[in-house]
N, C-alpha and C positions, 0 to 999 in steps of 0.2 A: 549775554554773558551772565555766568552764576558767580555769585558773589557771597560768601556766608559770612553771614552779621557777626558782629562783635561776641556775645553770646555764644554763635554756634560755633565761632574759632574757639571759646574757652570751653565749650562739651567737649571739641574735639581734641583737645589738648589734656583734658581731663582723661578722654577716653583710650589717649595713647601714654599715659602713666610719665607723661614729661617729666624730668626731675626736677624740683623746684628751681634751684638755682639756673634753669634753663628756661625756665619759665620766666623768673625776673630776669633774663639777659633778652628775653622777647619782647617784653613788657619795655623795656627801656629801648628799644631797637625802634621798635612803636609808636614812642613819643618822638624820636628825633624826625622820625620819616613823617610823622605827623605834624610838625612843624615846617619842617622844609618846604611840604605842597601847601601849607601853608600861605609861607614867604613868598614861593612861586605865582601862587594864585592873585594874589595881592600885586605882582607885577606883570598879571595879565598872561603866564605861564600856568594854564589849565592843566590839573592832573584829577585822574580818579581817586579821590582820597579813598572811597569802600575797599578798591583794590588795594591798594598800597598799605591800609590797616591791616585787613587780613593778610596778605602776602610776610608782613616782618611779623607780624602775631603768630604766623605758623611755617615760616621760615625754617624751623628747625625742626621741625614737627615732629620729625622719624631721628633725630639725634639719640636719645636716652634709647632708643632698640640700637642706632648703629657703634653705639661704645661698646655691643656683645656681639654684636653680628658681622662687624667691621666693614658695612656697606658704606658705599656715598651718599651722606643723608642729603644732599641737595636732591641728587637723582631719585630716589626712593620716598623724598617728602615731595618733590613732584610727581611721580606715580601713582601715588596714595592720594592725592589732590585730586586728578584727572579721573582715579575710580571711584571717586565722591561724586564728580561732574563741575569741579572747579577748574577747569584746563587752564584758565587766564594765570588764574592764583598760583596754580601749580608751577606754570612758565617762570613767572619772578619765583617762586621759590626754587626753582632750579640753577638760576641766574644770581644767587645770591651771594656766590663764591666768586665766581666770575662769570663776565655778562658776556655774550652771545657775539656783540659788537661795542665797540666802543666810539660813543661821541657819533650815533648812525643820522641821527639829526640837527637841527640848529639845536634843540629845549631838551632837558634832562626827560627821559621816560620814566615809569616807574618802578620796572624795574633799575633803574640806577638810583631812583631813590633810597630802593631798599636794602641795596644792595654797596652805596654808601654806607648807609645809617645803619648797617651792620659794622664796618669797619670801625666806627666811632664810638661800640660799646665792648669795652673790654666786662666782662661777667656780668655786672648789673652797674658797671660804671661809666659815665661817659668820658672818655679818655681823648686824646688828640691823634691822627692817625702815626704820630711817630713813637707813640706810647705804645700803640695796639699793633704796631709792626715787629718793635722790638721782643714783647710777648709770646708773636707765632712764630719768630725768627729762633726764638729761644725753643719754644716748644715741639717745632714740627720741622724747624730748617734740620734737617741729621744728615741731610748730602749735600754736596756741594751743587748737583745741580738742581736742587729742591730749592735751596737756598738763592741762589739766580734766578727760578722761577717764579720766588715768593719777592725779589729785589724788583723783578720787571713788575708785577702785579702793584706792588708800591709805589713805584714812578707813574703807573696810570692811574691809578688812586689819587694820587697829589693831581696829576692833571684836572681828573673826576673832581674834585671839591673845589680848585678853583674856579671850574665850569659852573659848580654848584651855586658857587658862593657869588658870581661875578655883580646879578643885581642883587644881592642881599643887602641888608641896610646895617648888617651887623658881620665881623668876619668870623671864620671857625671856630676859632679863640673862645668867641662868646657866647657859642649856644646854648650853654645852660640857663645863664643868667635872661636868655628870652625865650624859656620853658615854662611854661606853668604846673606851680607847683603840685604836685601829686605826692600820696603818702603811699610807697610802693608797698608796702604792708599789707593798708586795705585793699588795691588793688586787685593782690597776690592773694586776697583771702576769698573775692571774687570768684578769679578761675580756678582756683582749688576746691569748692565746696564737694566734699564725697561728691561720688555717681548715685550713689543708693537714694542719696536725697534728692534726688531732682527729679527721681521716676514716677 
């Protein structure tokens, strides 16, 4: 399995001209999913953290081309993944919208990690999933049956984080407060440094 480091998730996010603010919604997506395998780990629930970092690091990868192109950047940031030679990566970022299968095991995968910890960052905020429902509800519900389809995805979501959350030591409520602190600024000043400079 190819896995691309921390670093080459931010050349290549560099490389594909990500708009900022899509960048701090990766960056925060990142640390939640980065937490949770965490938590998991610690109760003897083994997850690939390198995959699950890259995978919400680049999660949206192909978004900033698909607001002009009108593609499904899930579909197209896994396509772009797979002709890197990241198929693993590419799979959860395809899966980040919705997952393939739901609850296919006893233990959360990684991709439901990521694919959580997307739902729980509304731009670069960490919000509650009833915060970041109402948002898409507002933004993207325009039919009525879009709007059922995004109600059903919600009602598996609520299942999804209480599966999440079952041995956690803290509930959804709390997860910032057992985040460590990061200044998303410098982070953000990280993956952004020009292309020109790194040549």
């Amino acid at each position: 399995m190819r896995i691309p480091s921390r670093e080459n998730c931010y050349r290549l996010i560099r490389e594909m001209r990500m708009m900022e603010h899509i960048v701090r919604h990766s960056l925060q997506v990142c640390r939640v999913a980065e937490l949770l395998v965490q938590q998991l780990g610690e109760k003897g629930r083994t997850l690939n953290r390198d995959l699950v970092q890259a995978a919400a690091l680049l999660h949206d990868i192909t978004k900033t081309r698909s607001l002009k192109t009108g593609e499904k950047h899930s579909e197209s940031g896994c396509d772009l993944l797979v002709d890197r030679g990241y198929a693993e990566v590419g799979d959860i970022v395809r899966q980040h919208v919705k997952l393939d299968t739901y609850f296919a095991s006893d233990t959360p995968s990684e991709a439901e990690i990521v694919n959580y910890a997307d739902k729980r960052v509304l731009h670069d905020r960490i919000v509650s999933l009833d915060e970041r429902m109402a948002y898409i509800l507002e933004r993207y519900g325009a039919t009525p049956e879009y709007r059922a389809r995004l109600r059903w995805l919600w009602d598996i979501s609520n299942l999804q984080e209480k599966r999440i959350f079952a041995e956690m030591p803290f509930p959804p409520a709390d997860i910032v407060r057992h985040m460590e602190k990061v200044d998303l600024a410098v982070e953000l000043q990280k993956v952004l440094v020009p292309i020109e400079t790194l040549v």
